[in-house]
C-alpha positions in Angstrom: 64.9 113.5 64.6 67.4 111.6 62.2 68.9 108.6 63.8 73.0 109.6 64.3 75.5 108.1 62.0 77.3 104.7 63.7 80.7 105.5 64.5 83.4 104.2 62.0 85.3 101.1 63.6 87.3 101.6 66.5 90.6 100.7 64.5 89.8 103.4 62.1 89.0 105.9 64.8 92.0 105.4 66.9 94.6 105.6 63.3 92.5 109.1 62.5 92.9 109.9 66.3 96.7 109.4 66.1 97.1 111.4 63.1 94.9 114.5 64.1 96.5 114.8 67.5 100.8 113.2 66.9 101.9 116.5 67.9 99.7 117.3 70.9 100.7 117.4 74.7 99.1 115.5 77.2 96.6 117.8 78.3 95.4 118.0 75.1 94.9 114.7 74.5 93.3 114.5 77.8 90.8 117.4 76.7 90.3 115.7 73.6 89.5 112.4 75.3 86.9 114.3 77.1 85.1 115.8 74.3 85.7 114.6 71.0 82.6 112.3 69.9 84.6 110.2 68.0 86.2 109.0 71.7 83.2 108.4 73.6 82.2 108.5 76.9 85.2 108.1 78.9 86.6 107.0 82.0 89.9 107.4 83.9 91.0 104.4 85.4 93.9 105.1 88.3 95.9 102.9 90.4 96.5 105.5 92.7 99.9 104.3 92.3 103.5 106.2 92.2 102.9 108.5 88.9 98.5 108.5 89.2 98.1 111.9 90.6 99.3 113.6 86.9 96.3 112.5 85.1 94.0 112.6 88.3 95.1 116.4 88.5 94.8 116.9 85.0 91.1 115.2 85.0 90.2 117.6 88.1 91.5 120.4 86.7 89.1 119.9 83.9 86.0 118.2 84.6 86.0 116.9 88.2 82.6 115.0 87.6 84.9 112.6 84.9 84.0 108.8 86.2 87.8 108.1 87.9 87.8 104.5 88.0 89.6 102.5 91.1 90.5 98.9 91.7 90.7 97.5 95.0 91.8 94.0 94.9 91.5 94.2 98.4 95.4 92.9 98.5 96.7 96.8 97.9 98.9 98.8 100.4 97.4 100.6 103.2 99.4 103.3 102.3 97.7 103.0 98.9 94.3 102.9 100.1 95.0 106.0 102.5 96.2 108.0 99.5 93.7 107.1 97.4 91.3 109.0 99.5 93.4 112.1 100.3 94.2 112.7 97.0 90.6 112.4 96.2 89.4 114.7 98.7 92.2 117.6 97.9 91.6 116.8 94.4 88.0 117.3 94.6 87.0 113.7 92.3 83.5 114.0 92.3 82.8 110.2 90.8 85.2 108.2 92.0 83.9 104.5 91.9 85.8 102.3 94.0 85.5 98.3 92.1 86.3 95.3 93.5 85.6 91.4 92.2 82.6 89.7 93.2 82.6 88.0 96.6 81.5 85.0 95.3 83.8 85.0 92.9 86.7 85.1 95.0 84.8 82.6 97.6 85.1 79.9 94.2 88.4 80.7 92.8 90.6 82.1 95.9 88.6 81.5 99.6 91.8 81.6 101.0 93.6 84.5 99.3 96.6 82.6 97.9 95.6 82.3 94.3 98.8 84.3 93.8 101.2 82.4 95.3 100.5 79.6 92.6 98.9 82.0 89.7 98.9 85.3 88.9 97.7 85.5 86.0 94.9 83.9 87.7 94.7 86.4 90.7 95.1 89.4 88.5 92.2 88.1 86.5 89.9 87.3 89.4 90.6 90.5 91.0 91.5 93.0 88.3 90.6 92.2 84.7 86.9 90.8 85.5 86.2 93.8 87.8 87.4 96.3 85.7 85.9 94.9 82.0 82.6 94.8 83.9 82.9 98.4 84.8 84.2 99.6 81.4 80.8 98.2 79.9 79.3 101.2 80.1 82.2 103.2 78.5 83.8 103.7 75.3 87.1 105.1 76.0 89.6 105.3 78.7 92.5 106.7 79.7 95.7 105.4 81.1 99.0 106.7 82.7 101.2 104.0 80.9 104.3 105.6 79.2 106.7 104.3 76.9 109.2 104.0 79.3 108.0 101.7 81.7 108.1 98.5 79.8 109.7 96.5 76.6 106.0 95.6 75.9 104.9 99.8 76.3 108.0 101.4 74.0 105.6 102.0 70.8 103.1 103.2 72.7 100.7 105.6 70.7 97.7 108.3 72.6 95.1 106.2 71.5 94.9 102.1 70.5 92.5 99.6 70.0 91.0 97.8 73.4 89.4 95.2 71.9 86.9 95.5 68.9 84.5 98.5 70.7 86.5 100.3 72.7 89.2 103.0 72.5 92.0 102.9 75.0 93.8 106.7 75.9 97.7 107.0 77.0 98.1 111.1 77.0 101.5 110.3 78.6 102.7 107.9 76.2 105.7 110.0 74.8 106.7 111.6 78.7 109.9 110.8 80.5 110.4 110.1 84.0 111.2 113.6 84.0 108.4 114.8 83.2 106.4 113.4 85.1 108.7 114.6 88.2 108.4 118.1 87.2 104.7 118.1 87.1 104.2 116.7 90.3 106.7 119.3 91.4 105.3 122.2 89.7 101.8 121.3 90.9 102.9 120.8 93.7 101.1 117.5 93.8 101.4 115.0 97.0 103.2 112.0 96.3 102.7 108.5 97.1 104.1 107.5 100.8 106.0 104.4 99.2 108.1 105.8 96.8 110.2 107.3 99.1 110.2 104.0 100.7 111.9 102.1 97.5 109.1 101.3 95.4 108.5 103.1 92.2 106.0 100.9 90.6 103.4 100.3 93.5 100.9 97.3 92.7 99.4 94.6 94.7 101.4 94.1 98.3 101.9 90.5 97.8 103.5 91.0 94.6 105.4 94.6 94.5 108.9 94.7 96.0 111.3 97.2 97.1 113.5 98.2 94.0 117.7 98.9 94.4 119.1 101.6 92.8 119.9 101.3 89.2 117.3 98.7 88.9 114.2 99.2 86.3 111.6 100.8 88.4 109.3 98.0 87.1 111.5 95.3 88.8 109.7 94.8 92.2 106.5 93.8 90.1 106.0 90.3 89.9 110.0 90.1 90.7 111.4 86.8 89.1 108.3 85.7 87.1 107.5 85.8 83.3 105.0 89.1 83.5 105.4 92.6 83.3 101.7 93.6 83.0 98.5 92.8 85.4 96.3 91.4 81.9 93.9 94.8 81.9 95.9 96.3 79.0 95.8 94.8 75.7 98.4 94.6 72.7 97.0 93.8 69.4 93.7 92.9 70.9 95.3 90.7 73.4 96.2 90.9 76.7 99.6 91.6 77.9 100.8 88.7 80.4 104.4 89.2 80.0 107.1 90.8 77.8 106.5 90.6 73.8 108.0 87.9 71.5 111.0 89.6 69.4 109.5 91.8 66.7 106.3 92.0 67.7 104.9 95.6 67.3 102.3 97.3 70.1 
């Protein structure tokens, strides 16, 4: 048999991918992130967080079997961790792989679990970004539920962008409102996260998610009063995110 043609570079893929499918929904793109070769084998990565059950319905409703990703940096709610694993189970995710950082390497760089009192960038990489590039290896795509909305460094958010030089990253909400994603929860009549109605919108890490007030950004309780709106898994120009982006730079 004839050896397959390389794919084209990711940079190229992703501006073609853009083009082809600028007027799709979100289910679309997730169907297309799930079969077009030019993606790749794909994963979902979920928080399990406030908005997560939208794409982890949309994945189910599709291909149940699709690898759903899950970071536990062992500092998360228990509330998170409980809903997690119902949604899972009346979801019916059949590959749900639970990831967490090495032992040992939280025994070197945080044996006392207060690496993010004095860094979090430091934390989040220990126990998010190593984790989860170790576990995206063996993937060439995968798909997000960031949205335009939820940060200055997210508001020219496209479907698909460059993660780095080999990989494809997916954001089939990019382009919804908070809205939207209400009504589909709604509709589907999808359970919702147990903090939420407690005052926290954006659910991360315990240590470093707040309550939000009313008419605050419902970003606000993360990492409340520090320089950084992002955890460092997601990328901007082949970089990762740490905090908001310089004037004029362009996702």
């Amino acid at each position: 048999m004839p050896l397959e043609a390389p794919l084209p570079p990711v940079a190229e893929r992703v501006a073609h991918l853009n083009h082809r499918y600028r007027h799709h929904s979100a289910t679309a793109v997730v169907e297309r992130a799930l079969n077009d070769p030019t993606v790749g084998h794909t994963a979902l990565v979920s928080s399990f967080g406030a908005e997560s059950v939208v794409l982890l319905h949309m994945i189910a409703r599709r291909d149940p079997d699709t690898p759903v990703l899950f970071i536990d940096t062992e500092m998360l709610f228990p509330e998170t961790l409980a809903y997690q694993r119902d949604v899972s189970e009346r979801l019916g995710l059949r590959n749900l792989r639970v990831i967490r950082a090495g032992a040992e390497a939280v025994r070197a760089t945080d044996p006392e679990g207060t690496l993010h009192q004095r860094d979090p960038d430091a934390c989040c990489a220990l126990r998010k970004t190593a984790p989860l590039d170790a576990a995206l290896s063996r993937f060439d795509a995968w798909i997000t539920g960031r949205k335009r909305f939820q940060a200055g460094s997210r508001a020219a958010l496209e479907f698909f962008e460059a993660d780095g030089p080999s990989r494809i990253k997916v954001n089939p909400l990019a382009h919804w409102t908070p809205g939207d994603v209400q009504d589909y929860m709604t509709n589907n009549r999808l359970p919702r996260h147990p903090l939420v109605a407690r005052g926290y919108p954006s659910i991360g890490c315990a240590p470093c998610t707040s309550k939000v007030a009313p008419g605050e950004d419902p970003r606000a309780g993360r990492w409340r009063d520090a320089d950084k709106e992002e955890c460092g898994i997601h990328f901007i120009n082949g970089k990762a995110v740490r905090g908001p982006l310089p004037t004029g730079d362009a996702a």
